[in-house]
C-alpha positions in Angstrom: -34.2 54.8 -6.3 -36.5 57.7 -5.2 -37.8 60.7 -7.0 -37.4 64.6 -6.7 -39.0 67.6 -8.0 -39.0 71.4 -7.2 -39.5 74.9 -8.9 -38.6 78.4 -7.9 -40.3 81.5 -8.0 -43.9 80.5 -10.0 -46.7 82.1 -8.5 -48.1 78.7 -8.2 -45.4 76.8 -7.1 -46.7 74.3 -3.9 -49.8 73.5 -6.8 -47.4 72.9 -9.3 -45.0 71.0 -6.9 -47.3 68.6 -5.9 -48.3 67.8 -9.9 -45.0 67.0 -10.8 -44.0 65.3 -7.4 -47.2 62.8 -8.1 -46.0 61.7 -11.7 -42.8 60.2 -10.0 -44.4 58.1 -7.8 -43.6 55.4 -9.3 -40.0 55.9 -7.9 -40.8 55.6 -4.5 -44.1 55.2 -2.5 -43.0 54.3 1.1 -43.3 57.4 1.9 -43.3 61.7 0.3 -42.6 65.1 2.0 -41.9 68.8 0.7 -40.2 71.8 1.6 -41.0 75.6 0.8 -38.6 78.7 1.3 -40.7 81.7 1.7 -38.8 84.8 1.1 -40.8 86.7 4.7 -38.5 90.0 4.2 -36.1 91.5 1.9 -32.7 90.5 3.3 -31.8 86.8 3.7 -32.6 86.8 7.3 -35.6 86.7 6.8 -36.1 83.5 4.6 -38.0 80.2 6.3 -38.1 77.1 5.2 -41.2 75.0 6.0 -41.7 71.2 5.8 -43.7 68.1 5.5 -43.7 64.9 5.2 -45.2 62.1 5.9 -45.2 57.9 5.4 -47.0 56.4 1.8 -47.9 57.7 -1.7 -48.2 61.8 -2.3 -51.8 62.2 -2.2 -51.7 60.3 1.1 -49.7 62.5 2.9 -51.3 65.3 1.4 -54.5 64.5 3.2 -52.3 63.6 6.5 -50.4 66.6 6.6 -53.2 68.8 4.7 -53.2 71.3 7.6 -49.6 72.2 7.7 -49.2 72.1 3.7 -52.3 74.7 3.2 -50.4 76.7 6.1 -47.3 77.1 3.6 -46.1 79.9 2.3 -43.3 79.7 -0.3 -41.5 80.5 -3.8 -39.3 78.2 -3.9 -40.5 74.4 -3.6 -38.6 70.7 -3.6 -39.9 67.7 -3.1 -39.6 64.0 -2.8 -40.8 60.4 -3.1 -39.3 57.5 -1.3 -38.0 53.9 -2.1 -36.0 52.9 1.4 -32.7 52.1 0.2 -30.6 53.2 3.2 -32.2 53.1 6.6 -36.0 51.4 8.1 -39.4 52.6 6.8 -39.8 55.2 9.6 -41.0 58.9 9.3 -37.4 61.1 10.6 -36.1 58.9 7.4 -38.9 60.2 4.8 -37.2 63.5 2.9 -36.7 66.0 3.1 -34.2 66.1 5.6 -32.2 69.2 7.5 -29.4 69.9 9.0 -29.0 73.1 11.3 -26.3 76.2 11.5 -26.7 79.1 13.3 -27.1 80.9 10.1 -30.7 78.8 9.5 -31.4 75.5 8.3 -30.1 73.8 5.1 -32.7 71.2 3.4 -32.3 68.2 0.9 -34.1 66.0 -1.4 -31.6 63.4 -3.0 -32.1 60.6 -5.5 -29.1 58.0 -4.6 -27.1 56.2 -2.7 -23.8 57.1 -1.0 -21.1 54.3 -0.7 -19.1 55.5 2.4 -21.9 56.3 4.5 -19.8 54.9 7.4 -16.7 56.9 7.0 -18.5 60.3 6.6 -20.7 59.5 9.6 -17.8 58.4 11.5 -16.4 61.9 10.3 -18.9 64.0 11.1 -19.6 62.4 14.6 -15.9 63.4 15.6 -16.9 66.7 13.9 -19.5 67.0 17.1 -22.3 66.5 14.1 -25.3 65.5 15.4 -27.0 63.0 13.6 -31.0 62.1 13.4 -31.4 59.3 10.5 -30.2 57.0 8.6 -30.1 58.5 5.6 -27.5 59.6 3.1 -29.7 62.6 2.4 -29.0 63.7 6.1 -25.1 62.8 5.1 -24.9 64.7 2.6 -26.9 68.0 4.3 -25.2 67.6 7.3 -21.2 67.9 5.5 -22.5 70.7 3.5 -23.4 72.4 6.8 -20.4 71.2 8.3 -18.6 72.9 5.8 -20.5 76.3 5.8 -19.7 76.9 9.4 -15.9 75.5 9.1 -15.7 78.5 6.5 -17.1 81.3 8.6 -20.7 81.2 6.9 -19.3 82.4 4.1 -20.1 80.8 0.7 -22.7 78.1 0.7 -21.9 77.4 -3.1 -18.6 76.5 -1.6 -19.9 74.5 0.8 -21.5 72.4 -1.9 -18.5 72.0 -3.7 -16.4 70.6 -0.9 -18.8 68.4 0.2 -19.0 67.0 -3.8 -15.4 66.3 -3.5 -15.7 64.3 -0.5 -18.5 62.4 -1.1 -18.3 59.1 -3.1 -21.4 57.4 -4.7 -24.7 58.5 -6.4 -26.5 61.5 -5.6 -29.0 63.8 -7.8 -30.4 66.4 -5.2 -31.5 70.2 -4.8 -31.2 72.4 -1.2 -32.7 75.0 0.4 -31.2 77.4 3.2 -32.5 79.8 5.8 -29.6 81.8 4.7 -29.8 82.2 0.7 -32.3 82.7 -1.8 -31.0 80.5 -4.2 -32.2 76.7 -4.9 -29.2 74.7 -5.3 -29.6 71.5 -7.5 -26.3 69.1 -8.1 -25.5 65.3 -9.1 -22.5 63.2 -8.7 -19.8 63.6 -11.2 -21.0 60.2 -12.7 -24.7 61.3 -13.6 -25.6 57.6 -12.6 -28.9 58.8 -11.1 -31.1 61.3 -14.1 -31.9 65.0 -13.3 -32.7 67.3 -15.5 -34.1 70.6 -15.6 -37.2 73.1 -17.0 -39.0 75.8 -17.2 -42.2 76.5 -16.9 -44.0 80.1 -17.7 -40.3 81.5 -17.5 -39.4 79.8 -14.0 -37.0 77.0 -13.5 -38.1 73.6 -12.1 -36.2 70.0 -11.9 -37.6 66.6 -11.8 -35.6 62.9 -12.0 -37.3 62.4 -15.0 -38.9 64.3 -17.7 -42.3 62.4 -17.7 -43.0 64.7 -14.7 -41.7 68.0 -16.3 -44.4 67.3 -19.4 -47.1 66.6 -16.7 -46.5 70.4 -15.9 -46.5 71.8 -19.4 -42.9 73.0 -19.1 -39.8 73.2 -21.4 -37.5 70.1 -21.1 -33.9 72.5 -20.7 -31.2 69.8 -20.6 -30.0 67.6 -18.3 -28.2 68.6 -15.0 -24.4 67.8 -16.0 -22.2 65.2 -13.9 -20.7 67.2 -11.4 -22.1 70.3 -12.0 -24.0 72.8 -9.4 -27.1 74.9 -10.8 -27.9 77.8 -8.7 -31.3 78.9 -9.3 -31.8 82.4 -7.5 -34.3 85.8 -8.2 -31.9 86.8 -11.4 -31.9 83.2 -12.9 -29.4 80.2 -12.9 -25.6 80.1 -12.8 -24.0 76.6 -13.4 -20.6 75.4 -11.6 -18.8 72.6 -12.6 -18.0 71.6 -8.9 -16.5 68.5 -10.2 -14.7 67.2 -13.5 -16.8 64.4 -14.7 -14.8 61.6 -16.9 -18.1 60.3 -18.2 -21.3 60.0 -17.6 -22.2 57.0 -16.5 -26.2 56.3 -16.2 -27.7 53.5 -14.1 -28.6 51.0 -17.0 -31.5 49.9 -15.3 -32.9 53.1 -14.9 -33.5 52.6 -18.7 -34.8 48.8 -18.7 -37.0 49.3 -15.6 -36.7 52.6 -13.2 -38.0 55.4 -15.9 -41.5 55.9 -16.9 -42.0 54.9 -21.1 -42.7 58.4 -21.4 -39.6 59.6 -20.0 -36.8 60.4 -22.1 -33.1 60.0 -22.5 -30.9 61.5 -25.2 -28.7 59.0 -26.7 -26.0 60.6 -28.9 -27.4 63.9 -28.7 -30.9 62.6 -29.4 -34.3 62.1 -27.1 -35.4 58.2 -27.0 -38.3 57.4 -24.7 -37.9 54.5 -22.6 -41.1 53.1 -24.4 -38.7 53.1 -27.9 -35.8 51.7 -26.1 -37.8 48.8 -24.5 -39.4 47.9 -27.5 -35.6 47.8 -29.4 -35.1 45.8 -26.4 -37.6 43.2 -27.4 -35.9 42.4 -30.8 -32.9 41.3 -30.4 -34.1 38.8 -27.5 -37.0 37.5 -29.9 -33.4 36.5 -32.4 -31.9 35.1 -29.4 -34.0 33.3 -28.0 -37.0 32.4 -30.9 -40.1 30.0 -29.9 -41.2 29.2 -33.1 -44.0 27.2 -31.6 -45.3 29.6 -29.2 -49.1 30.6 -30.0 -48.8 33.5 -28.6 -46.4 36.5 -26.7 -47.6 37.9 -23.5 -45.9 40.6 -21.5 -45.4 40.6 -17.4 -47.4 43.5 -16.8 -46.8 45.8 -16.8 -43.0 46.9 -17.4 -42.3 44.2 -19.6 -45.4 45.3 -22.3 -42.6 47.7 -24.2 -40.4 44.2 -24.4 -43.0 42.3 -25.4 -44.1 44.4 -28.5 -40.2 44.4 -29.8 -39.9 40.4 -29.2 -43.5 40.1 -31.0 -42.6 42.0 -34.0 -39.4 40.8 -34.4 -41.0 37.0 -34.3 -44.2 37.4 -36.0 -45.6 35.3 -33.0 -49.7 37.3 -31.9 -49.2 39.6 -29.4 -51.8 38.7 -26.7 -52.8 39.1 -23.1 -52.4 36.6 -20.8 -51.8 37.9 -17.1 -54.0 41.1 -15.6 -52.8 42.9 -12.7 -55.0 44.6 -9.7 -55.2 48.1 -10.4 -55.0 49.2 -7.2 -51.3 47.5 -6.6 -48.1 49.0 -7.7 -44.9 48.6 -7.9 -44.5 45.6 -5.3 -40.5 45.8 -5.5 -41.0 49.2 -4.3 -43.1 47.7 -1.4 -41.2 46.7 2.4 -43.9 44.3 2.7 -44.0 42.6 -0.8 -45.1 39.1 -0.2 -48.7 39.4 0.1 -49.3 42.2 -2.6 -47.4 40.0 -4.9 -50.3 37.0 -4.0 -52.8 39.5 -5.1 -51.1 41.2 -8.2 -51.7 38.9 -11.0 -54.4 36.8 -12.6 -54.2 34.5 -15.2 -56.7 34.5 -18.4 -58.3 31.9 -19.9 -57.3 33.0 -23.3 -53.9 31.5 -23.0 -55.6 28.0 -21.9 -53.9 25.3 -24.0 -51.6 27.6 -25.9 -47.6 27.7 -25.8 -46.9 31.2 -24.3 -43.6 33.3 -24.9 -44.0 35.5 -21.4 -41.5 38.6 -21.6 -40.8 41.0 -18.4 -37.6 43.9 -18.0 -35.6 41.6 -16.0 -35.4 39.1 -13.4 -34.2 40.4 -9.6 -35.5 38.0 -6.8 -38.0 35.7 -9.2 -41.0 36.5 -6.9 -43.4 38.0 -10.0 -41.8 35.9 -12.1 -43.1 33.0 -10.0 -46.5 33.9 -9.4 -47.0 34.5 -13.0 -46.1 30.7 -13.9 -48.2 29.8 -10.8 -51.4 31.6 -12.6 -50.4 30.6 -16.3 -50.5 26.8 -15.0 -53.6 27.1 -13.0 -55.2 28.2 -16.8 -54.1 24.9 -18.4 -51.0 26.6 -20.7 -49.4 24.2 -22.8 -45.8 25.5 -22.1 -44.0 28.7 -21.0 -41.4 30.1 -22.4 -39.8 33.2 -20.1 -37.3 35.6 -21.8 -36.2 38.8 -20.2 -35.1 41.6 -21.9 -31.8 42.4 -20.1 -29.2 40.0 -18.5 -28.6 38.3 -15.7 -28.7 40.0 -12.8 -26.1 38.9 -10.5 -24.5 41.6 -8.8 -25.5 44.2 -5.6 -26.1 47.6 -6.7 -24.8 50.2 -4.0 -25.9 53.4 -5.7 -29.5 53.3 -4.9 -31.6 50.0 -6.4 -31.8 48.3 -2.7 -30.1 44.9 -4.0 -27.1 45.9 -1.9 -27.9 44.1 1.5 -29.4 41.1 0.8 -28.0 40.6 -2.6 -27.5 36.9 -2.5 -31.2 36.3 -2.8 -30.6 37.5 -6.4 -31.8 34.5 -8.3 -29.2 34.6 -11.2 -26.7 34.4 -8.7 -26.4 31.2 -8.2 -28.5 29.6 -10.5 -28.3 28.6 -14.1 -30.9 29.5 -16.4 -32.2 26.0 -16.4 -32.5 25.7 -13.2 -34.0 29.2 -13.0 -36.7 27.7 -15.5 -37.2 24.9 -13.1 -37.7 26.6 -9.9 -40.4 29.6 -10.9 -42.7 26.9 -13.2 -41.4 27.7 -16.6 -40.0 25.3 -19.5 -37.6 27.6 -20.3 -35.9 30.6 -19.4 -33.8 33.4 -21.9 -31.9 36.6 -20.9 -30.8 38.9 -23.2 -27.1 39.1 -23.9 -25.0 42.0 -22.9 -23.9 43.0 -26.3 -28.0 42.7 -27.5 -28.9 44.9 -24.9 -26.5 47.9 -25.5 -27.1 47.2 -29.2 -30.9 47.8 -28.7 -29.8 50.9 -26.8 -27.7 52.0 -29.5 -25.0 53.6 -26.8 -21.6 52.4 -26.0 -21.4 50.2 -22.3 -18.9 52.5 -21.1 -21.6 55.8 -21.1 -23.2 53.5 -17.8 -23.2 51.8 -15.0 -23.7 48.5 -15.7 -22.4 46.3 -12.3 -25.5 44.9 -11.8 -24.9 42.7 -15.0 -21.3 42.4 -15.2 -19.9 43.4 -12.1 -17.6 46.1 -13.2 -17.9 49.2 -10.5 -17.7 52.7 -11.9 
């Protein structure tokens, strides 16, 4: 998971850039960077693309990098904000990335991950590609390329559309060249990573989600179809369905954990913000799973306080607090070094002391939060705990960009029963919400996402 933003041709683009690129950190802060195309002359030769980047959150590396980024020039901006999925924590992996042609240099920002990264590098190294990363970004980029020169340095819309077709996996991602004045924003023929676009004061921008196109004041368009290519050039955009799309099908867990609450999704052709959905969420796990005798309902903060207001109105039970969080620590899953922020992260109150607590969080991954949160409920004298989630088990790797993928047997759920689940992070009983309650709560059919982290079935 990682975020990405741009906008072409405002006045005030790199300003506005950096706005939206800030209210998607919470998809990625190992690391941010930006490109700008400045439009030097009036024919394409004379177009530059500019970029920076640099390790940790955006206003970070604006400070880092402030010389070059109050150096650039630019009407056209994209931008993006790492969670390393594919590839170490190092700066040639931070995005953007490029690949070169003698026409100029192409540049990406992509949201996703690729599932035959080894066959297209292994194709483009006998292709005489050089290769600098290892990221699918750079993959993709660097076929795209590949393609542009095979064809004479013709058609760079194409390009795109060849590269789409040989691709396989998740990718929502936007391009610049040396050689074209269009911005060129695409996704996978499965949608399963959101894009959508806007426009703001008459000039189209995109973002991952729309949380970060209302931080900008501008007009939430539509989505960026499966498959499709949006051109976005000096007369407009053009769209191009590169690719037939089946049907879409979403990452689920963008909508029980990824998304800001703010952000929306339109579910049979109407907007739902994550915050709705996560409450609906909450219900039908407070019918599955009731606890009568619980005193009170707490949430995990802080992704599981949308949960915990469904399960508390459905049950009747107070809504209460009864963990606090650091303010100065995010998102530790997003973190490469997670052990120690997690130590730090919560605190226990004393307003749970001898009460029976029903704690609710989005889901349970590894059981590291989950287990510091019992640790800090017991050290304030609970009675008991009683730990629901408000999705299922999660017991399968996710390849298309949530980082389970290489180490995916520390899941917890994978080899564990719920019981014993309850047992080894310090609860007295564990709940997941079933499969059918969740896609009931989001009032969509299974088959509209990508749900193998739950049940194992691939798109």
């Amino acid at each position: 998971m990682c975020g990405i933003f741009g906008i072409y041709g405002h006045p005030h683009s790199k300003e506005i850039l950096f706005t939206g690129l800030k209210s998607l950190q919470h998809r990625g802060q190992s690391g941010a960077g930006i490109a700008g195309l400045d439009f030097v002359g009036k024919q394409d030769s004379g177009l530059r693309v500019r970029v920076a980047k640099g390790p940790d959150k955006v206003d970070i590396m604006m400070l880092n990098q402030a010389e070059k980024i109050n150096g650039m020039p630019g009407q056209a901006f994209i931008g993006h904000v790492r969670w390393p999925t594919q590839g170490i924590n190092v700066k040639h992996n931070i995005q953007p990335t490029w690949a070169p042609t003698t026409a100029g240099l192409l540049t990406i920002v992509s949201n996703g991950d690729l599932v035959d990264m080894a066959k297209q590098r292994t194709f483009l190294q006998g292709e005489k590609t050089k290769l600098y990363t290892e990221s699918d970004a750079e993959i993709i980029v660097a076929t795209v390329a590949n393609n542009f020169i095979r064809s004479g340095k013709k058609d760079l819309l194409a390009a795109i559309k060849t590269a789409m077709s040989h691709i396989k996996g998740a990718y929502s991602a936007a391009m610049l060249a040396e050689f074209d004045r269009r911005m060129f924003v695409f996704r996978d023929p499965l949608g399963i990573r959101p894009l959508f676009l806007g426009k703001k004061d008459g000039y189209y921008c995109f973002a991952s989600e729309t949380c970060a196109l209302n931080k900008i004041e501008a007009e939430i368009v539509r989505e960026v179809k499966p498959g499709e290519i949006a051109a976005i050039g000096p007369t407009g955009i053009d769209s191009y369905q590169a690719i037939d799309s089946p049907e879409q099908r979403l990452c689920v867990f963008e909508l029980i954990w990824l998304c800001r609450p703010d952000s929306y999704f339109k579910i049979n052709g109407q907007p739902h913000s994550f915050q709705a959905i996560r409450e609906r969420m909450g219900r039908p796990l407070a019918q599955e799973f009731p606890h009568p005798d619980a005193d009170v309902v707490i949430a995990a903060p802080k992704s599981g306080i949308p949960a915990a207001i469904g399960y508390h109105q459905a049950s009747k039970i107070p809504f209460g607090a009864g963990i606090i969080t650091e303010p100065h620590i995010g998102r530790t899953f997003l973190e490469v070094e997670r052990a120690a922020s997690i130590k730090s992260k919560f605190h226990g109150l004393e307003t749970v002391k001898g009460k029976k607590v029903v704690v609710v969080d989005d889901s349970l991954v590894e059981g590291s939060n989950a287990t510091k949160i019992c640790t800090e409920l017991h050290r304030q004298s609970t009675k008991a705990i009683y730990f629901v989630f408000a999705s299922p088990p999660y017991r399968r790797p996710c390849f298309f960009g949530t980082a389970t993928s290489s180490d995916w047997k520390t899941l917890m759920a994978v080899h564990k029963t719920p019981k014993e689940i309850a047992q080894e992070i310090g609860a007295d009983h564990v709940g997941y919400l079933s499969f059918n309650g969740l896609f009931k709560a989001i009032g969509s059919s299974p088959d509209k996402f990508c749900h193998a982290c739950f049940s194992g079935k691939y798109p």
